[in-house]
N, CA, C and O atoms as CSV, one atom per row, in Angstrom:
chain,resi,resn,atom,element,x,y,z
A,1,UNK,N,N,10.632,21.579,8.060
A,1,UNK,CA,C,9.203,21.836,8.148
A,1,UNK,C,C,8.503,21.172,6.959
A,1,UNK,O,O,9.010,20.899,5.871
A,2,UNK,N,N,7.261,20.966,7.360
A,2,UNK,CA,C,6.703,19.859,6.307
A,2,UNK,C,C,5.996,21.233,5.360
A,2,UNK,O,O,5.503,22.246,5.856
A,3,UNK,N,N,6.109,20.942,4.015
A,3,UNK,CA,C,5.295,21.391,3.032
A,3,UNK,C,C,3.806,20.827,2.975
A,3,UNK,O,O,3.434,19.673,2.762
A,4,UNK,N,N,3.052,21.991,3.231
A,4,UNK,CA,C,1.685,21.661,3.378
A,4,UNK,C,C,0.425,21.296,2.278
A,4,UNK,O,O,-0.711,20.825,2.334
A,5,UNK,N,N,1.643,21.974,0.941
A,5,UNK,CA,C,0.848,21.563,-0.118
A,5,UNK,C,C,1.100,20.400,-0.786
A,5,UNK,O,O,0.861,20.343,-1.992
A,6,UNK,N,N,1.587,19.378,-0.142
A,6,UNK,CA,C,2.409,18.040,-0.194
A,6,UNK,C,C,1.066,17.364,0.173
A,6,UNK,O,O,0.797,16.277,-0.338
A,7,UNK,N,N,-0.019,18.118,1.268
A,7,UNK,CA,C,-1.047,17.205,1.795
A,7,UNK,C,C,-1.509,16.870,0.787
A,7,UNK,O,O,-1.248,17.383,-0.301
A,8,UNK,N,N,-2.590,15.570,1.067
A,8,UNK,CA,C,-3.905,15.047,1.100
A,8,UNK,C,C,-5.279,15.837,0.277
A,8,UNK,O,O,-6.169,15.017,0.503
A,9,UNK,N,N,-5.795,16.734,-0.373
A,9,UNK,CA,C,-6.781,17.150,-0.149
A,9,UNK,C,C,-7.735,16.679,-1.183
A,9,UNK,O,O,-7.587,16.116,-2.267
A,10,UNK,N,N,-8.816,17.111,-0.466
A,10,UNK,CA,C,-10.508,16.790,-1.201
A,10,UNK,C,C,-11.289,17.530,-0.964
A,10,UNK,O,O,-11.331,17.979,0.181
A,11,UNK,N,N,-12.071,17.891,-1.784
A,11,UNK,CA,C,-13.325,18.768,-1.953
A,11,UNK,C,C,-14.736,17.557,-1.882
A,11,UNK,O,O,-14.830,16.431,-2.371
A,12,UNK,N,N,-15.722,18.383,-1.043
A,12,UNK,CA,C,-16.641,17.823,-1.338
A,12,UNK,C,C,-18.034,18.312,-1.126
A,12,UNK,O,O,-18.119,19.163,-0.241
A,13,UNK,N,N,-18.749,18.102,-1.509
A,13,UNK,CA,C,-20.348,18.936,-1.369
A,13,UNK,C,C,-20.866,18.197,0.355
A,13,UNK,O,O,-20.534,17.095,0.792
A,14,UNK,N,N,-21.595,19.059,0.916
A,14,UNK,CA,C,-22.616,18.316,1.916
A,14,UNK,C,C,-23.741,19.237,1.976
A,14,UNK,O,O,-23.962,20.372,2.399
A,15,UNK,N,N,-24.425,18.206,1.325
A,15,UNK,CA,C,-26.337,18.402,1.342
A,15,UNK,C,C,-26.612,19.077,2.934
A,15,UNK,O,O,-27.288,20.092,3.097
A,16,UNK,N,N,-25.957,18.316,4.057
A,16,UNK,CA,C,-26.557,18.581,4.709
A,16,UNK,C,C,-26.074,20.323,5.400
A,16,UNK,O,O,-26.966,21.115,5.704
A,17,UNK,N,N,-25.069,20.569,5.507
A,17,UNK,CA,C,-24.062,21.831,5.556
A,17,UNK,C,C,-24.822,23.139,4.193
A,17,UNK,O,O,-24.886,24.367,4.148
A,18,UNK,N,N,-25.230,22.102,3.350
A,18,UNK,CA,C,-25.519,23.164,1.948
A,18,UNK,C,C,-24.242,24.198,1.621
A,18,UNK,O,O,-24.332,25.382,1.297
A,19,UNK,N,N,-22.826,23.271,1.831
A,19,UNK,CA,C,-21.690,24.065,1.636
A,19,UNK,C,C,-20.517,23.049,1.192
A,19,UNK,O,O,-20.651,21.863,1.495
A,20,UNK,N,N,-19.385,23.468,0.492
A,20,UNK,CA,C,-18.271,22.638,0.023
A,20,UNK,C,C,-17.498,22.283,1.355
A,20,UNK,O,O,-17.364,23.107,2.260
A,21,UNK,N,N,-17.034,21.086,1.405
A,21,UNK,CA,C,-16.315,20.980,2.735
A,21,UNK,C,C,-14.809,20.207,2.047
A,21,UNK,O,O,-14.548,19.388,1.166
A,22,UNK,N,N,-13.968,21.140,3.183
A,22,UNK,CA,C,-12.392,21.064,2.707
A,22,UNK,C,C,-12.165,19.922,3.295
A,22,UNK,O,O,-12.762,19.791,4.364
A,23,UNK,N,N,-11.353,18.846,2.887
A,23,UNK,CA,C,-10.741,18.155,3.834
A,23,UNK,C,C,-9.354,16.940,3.724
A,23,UNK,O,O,-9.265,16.184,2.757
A,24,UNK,N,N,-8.704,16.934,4.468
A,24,UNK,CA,C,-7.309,16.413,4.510
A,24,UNK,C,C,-6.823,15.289,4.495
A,24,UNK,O,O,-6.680,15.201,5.715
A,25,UNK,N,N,-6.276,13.920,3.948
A,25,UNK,CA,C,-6.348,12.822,4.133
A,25,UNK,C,C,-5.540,12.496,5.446
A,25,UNK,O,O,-5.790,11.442,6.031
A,26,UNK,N,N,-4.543,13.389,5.952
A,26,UNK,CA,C,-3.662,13.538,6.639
A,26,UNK,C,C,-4.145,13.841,8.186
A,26,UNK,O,O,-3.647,13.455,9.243
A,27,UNK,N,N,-4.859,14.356,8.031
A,27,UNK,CA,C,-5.630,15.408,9.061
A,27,UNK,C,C,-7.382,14.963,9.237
A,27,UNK,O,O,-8.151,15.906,9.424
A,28,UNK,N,N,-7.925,13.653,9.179
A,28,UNK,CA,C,-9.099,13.215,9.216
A,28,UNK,C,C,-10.088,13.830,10.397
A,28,UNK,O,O,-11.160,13.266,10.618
A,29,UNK,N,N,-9.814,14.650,10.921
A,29,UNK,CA,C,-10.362,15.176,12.539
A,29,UNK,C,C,-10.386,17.053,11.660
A,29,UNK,O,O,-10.840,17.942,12.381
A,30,UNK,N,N,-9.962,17.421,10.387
A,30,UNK,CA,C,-9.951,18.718,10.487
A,30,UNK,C,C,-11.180,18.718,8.754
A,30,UNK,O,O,-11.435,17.958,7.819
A,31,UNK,N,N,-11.532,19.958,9.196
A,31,UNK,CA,C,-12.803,20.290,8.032
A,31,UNK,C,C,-12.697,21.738,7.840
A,31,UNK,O,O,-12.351,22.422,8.803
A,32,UNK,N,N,-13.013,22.421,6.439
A,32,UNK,CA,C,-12.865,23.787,6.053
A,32,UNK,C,C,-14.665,23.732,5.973
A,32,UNK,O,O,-14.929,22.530,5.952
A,33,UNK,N,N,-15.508,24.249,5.940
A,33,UNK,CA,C,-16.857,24.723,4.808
A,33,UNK,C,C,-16.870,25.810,4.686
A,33,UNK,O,O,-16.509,26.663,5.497
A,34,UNK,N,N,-17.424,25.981,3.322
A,34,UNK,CA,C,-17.400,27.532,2.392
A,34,UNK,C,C,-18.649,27.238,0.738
A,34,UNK,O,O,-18.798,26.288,-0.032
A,35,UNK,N,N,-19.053,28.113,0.809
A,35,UNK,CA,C,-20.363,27.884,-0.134
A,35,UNK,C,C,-19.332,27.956,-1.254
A,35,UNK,O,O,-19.995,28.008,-2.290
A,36,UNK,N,N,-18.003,27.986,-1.563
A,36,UNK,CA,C,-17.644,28.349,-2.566
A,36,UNK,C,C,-16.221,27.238,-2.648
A,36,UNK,O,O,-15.451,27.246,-1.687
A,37,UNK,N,N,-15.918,26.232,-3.937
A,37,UNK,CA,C,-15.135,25.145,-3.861
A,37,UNK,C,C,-13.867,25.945,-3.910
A,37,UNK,O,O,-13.014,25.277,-3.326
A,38,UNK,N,N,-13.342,27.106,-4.354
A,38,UNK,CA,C,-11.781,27.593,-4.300
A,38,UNK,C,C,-11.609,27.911,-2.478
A,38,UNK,O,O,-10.690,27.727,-1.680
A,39,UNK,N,N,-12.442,28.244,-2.413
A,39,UNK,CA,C,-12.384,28.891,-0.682
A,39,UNK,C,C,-12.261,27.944,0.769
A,39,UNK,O,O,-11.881,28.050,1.935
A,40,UNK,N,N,-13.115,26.537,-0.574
A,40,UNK,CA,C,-12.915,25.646,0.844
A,40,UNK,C,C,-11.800,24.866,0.737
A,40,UNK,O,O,-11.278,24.286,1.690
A,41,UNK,N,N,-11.271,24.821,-0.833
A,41,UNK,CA,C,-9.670,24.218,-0.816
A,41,UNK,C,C,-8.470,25.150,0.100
A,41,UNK,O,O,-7.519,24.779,0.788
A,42,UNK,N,N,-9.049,26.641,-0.277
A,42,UNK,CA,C,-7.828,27.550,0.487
A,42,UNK,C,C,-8.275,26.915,1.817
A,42,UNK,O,O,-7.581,26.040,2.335
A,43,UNK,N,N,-9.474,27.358,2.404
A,43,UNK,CA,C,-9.864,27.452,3.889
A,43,UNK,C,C,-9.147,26.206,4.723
A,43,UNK,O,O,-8.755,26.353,5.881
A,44,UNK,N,N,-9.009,24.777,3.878
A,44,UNK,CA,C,-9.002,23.498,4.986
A,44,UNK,C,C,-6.774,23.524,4.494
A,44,UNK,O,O,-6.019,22.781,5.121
A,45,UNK,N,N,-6.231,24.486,3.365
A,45,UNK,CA,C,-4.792,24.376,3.311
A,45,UNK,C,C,-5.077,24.955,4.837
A,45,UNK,O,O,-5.448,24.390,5.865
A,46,UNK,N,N,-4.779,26.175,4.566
A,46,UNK,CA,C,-4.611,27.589,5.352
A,46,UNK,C,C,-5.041,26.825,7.225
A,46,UNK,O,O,-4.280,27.151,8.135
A,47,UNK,N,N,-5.941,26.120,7.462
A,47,UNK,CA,C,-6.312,25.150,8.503
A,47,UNK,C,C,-5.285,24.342,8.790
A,47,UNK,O,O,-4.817,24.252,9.925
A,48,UNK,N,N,-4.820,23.633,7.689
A,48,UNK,CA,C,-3.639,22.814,8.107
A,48,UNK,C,C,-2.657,23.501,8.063
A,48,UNK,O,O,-2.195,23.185,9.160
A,49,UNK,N,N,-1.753,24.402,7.549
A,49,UNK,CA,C,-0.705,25.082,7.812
A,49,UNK,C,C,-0.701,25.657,9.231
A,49,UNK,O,O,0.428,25.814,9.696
A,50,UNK,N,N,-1.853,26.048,10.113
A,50,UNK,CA,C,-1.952,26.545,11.237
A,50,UNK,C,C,-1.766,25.172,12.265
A,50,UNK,O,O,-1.059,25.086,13.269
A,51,UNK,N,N,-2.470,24.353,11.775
A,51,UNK,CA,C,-2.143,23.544,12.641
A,51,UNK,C,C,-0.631,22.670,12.669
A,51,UNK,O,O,0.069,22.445,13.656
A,52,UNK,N,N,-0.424,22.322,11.428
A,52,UNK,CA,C,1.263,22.049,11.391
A,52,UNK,C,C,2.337,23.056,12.352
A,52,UNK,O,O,3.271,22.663,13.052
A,53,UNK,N,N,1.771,24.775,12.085
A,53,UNK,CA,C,3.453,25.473,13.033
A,53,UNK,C,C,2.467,25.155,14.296
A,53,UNK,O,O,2.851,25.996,15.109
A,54,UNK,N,N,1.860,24.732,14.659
A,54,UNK,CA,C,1.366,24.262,16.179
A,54,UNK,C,C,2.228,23.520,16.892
A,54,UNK,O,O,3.007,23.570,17.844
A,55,UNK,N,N,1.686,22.647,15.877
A,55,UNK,CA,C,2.665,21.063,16.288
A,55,UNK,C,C,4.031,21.879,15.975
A,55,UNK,O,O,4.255,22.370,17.082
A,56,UNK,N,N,4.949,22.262,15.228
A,56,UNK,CA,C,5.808,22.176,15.078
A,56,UNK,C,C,6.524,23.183,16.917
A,56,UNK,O,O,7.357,22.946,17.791
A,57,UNK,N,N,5.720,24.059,16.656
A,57,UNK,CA,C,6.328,24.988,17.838
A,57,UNK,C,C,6.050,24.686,19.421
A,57,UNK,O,O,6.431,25.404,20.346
A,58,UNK,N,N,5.127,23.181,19.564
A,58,UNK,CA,C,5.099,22.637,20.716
A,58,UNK,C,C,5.697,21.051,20.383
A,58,UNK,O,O,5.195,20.077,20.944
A,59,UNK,N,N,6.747,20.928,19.474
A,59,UNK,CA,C,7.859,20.332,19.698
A,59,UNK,C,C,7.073,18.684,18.814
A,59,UNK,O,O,7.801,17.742,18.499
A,60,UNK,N,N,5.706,18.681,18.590
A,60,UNK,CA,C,5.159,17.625,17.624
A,60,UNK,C,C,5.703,17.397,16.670
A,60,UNK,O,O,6.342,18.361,16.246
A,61,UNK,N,N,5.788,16.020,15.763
A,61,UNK,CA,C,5.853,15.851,14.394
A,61,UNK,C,C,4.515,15.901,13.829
A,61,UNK,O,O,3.446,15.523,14.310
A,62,UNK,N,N,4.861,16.595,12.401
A,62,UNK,CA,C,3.294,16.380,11.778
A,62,UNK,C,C,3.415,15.126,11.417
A,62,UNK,O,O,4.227,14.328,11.886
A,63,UNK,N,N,2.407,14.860,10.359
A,63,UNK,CA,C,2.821,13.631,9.509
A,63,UNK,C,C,3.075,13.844,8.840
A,63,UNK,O,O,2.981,14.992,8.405
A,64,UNK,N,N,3.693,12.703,8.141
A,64,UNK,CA,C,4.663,12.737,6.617
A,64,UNK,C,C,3.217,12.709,5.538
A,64,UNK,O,O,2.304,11.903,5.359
A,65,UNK,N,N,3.588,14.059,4.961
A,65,UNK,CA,C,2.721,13.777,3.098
A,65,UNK,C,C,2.346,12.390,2.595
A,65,UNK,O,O,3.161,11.853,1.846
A,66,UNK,N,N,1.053,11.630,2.947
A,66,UNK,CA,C,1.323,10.462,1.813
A,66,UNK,C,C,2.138,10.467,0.427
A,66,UNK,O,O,2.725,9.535,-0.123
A,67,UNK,N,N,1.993,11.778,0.045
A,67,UNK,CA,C,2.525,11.575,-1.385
A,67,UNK,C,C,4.130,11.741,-0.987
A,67,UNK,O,O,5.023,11.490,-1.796
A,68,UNK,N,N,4.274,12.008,-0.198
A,68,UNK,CA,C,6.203,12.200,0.518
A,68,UNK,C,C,6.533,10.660,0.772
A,68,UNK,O,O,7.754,10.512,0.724
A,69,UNK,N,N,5.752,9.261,1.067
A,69,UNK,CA,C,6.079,8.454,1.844
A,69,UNK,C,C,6.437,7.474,0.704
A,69,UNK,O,O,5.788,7.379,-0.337
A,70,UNK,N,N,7.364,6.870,0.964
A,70,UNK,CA,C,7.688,5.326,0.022
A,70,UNK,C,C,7.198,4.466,-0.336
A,70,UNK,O,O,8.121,4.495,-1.151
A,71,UNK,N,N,6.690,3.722,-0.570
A,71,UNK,CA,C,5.888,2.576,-1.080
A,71,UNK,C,C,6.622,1.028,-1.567
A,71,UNK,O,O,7.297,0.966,-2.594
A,72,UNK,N,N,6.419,0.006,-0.818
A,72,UNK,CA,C,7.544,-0.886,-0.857
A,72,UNK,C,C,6.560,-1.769,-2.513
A,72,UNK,O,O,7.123,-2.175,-3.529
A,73,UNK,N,N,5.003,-1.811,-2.209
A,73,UNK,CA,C,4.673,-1.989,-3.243
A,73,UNK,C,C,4.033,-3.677,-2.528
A,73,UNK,O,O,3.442,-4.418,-3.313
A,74,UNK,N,N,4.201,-4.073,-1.232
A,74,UNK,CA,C,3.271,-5.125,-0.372
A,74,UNK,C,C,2.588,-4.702,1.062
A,74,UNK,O,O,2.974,-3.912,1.923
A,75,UNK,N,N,1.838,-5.242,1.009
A,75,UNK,CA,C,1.306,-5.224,1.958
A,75,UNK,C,C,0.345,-6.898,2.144
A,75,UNK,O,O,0.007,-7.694,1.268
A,76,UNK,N,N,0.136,-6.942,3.654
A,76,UNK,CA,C,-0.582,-8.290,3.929
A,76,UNK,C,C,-1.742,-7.985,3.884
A,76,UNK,O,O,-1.969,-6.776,3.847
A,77,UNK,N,N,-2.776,-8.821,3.872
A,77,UNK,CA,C,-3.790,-8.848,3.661
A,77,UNK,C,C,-4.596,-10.142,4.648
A,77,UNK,O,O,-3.980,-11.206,4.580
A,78,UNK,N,N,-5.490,-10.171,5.273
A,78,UNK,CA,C,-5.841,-11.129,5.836
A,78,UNK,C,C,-7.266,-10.835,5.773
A,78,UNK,O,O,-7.808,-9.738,5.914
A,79,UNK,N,N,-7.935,-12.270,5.481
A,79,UNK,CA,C,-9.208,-12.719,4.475
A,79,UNK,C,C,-9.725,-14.275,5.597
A,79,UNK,O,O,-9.121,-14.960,6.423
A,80,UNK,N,N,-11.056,-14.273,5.063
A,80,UNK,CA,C,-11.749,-15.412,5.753
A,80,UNK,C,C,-10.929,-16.674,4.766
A,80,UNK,O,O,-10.200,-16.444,3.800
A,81,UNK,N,N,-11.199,-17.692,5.184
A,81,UNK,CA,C,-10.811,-18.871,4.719
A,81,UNK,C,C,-11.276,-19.193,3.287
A,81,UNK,O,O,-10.627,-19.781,2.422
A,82,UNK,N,N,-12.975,-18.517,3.170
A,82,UNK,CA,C,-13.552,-18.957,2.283
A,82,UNK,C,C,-13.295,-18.137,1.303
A,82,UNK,O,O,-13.264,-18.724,0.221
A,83,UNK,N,N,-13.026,-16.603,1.224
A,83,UNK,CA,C,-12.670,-15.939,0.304
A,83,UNK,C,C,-11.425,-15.920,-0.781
A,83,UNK,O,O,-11.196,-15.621,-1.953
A,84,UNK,N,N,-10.476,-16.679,0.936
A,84,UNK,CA,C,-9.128,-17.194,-0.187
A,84,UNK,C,C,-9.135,-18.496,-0.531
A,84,UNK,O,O,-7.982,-18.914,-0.636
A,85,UNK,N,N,-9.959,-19.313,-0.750
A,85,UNK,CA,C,-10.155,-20.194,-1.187
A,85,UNK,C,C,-11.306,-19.806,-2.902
A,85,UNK,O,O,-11.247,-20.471,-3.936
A,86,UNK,N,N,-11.860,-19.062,-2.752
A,86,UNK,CA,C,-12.547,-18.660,-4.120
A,86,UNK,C,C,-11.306,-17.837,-4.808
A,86,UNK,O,O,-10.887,-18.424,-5.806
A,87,UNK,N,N,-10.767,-16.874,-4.571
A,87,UNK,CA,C,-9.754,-16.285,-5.100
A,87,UNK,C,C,-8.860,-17.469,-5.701
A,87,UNK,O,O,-8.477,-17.408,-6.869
A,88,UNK,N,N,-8.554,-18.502,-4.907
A,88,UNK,CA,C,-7.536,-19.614,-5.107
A,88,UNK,C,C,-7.469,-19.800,-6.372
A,88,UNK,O,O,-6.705,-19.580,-7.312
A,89,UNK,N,N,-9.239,-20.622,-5.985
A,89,UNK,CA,C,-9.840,-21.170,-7.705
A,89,UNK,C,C,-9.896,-20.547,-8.659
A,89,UNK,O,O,-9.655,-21.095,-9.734
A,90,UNK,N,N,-10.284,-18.988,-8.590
A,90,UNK,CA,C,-10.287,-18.034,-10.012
A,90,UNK,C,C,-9.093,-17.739,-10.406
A,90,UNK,O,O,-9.000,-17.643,-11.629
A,91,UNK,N,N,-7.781,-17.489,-9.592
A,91,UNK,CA,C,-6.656,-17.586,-9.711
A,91,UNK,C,C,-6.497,-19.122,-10.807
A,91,UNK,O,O,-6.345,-18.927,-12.013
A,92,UNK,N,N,-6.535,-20.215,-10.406
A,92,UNK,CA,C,-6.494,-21.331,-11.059
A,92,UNK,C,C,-6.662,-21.194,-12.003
A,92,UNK,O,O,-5.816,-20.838,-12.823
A,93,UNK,N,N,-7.975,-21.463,-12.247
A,93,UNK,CA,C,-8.951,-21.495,-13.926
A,93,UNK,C,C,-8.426,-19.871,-14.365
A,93,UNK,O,O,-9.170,-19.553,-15.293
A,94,UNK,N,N,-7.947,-19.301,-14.226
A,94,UNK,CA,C,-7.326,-18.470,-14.995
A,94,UNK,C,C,-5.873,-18.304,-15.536
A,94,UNK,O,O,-5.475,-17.633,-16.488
A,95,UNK,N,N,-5.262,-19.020,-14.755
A,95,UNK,CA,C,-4.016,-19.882,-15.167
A,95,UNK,C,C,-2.890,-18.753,-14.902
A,95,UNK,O,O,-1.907,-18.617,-15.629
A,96,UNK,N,N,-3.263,-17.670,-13.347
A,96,UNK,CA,C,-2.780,-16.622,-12.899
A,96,UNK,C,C,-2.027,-17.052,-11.692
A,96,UNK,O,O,-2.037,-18.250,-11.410
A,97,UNK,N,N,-1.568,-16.457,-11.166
A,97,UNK,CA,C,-0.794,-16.202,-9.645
A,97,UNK,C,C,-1.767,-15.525,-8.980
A,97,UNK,O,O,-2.305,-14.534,-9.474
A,98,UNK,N,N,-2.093,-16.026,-7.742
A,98,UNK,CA,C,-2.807,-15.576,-6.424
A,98,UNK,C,C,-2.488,-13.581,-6.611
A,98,UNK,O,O,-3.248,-12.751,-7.110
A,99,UNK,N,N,-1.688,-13.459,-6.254
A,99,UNK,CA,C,-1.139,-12.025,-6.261
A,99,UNK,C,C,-1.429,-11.629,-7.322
A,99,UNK,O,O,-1.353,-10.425,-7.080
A,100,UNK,N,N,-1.781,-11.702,-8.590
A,100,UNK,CA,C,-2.156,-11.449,-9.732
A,100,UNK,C,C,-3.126,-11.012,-10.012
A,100,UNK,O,O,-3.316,-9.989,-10.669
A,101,UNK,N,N,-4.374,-12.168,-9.270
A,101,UNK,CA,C,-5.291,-11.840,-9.480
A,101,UNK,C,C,-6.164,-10.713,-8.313
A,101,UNK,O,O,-7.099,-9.966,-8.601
A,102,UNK,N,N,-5.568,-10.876,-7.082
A,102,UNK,CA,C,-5.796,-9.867,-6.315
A,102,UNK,C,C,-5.598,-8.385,-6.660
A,102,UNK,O,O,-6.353,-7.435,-6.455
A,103,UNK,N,N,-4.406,-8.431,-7.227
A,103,UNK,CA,C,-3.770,-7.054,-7.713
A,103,UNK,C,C,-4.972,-6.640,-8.801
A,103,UNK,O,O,-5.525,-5.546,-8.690
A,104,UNK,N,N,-5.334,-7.556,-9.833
A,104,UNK,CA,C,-6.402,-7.213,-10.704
A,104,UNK,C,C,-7.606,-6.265,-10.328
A,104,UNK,O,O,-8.104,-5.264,-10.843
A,105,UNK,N,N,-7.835,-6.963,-9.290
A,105,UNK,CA,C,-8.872,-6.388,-8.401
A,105,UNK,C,C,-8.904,-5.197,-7.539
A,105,UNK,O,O,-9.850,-4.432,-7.354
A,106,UNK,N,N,-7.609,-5.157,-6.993
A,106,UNK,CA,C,-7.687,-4.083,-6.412
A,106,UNK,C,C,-7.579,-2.890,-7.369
A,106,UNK,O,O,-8.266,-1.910,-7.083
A,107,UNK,N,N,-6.816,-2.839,-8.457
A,107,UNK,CA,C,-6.789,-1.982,-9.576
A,107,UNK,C,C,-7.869,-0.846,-9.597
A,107,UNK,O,O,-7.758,0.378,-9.528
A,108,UNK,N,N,-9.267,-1.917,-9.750
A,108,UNK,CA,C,-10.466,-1.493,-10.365
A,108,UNK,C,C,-10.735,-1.004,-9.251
A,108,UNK,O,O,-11.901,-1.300,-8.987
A,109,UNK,N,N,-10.052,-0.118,-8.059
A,109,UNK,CA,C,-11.182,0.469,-7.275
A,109,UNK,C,C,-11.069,2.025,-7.655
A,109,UNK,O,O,-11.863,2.836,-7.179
């Protein structure tokens, strides 16, 4: 059985709700709200634990914990012509590796 506190979670305000809303990286279709941020972290666990023995007891897999999953450390990427061609050049005049300088970048998000 999957450990549920392995999930995904985030807190967040909505202006428009005028309440904290729980929610799962795992589970993008599920939402807690509660005027109060401890209640909406319990409210959207306690949500997903119900819904995990769901799945589990009608024979579903949940998903695997991002933070449970491996990471090989690549992934592809596919870009307009012109973007990897500017990357190319700053790569260049910086006297970097393509992958280098991408990685730079993605860093800063």
């Amino acid at each position: 059985m999957v450990d549920v506190r392995h999930y995904t979670y985030r807190l967040t305000w909505s202006e428009e709700d005028g309440e904290y809303v729980g929610l799962c990286a795992e589970f993008p279709s599920l939402s807690h709200l509660d005027s109060d941020q401890a209640a909406a972290l319990a409210g959207i666990v306690s949500l997903v634990a119900d819904v995990v023995s769901e799945m589990a007891a009608s024979g579903e897999t949940p998903p695997q914990p991002i933070a449970d999953r491996h990471y090989s450390g690549r992934f592809q990427v596919r870009t307009t012509p012109e973007l990897h061609r500017r990357l190319a050049l700053r790569a260049a005049e910086a006297n970097l590796s393509l992958n280098r300088i991408v990685n730079d970048q993605l860093s800063k998000l």
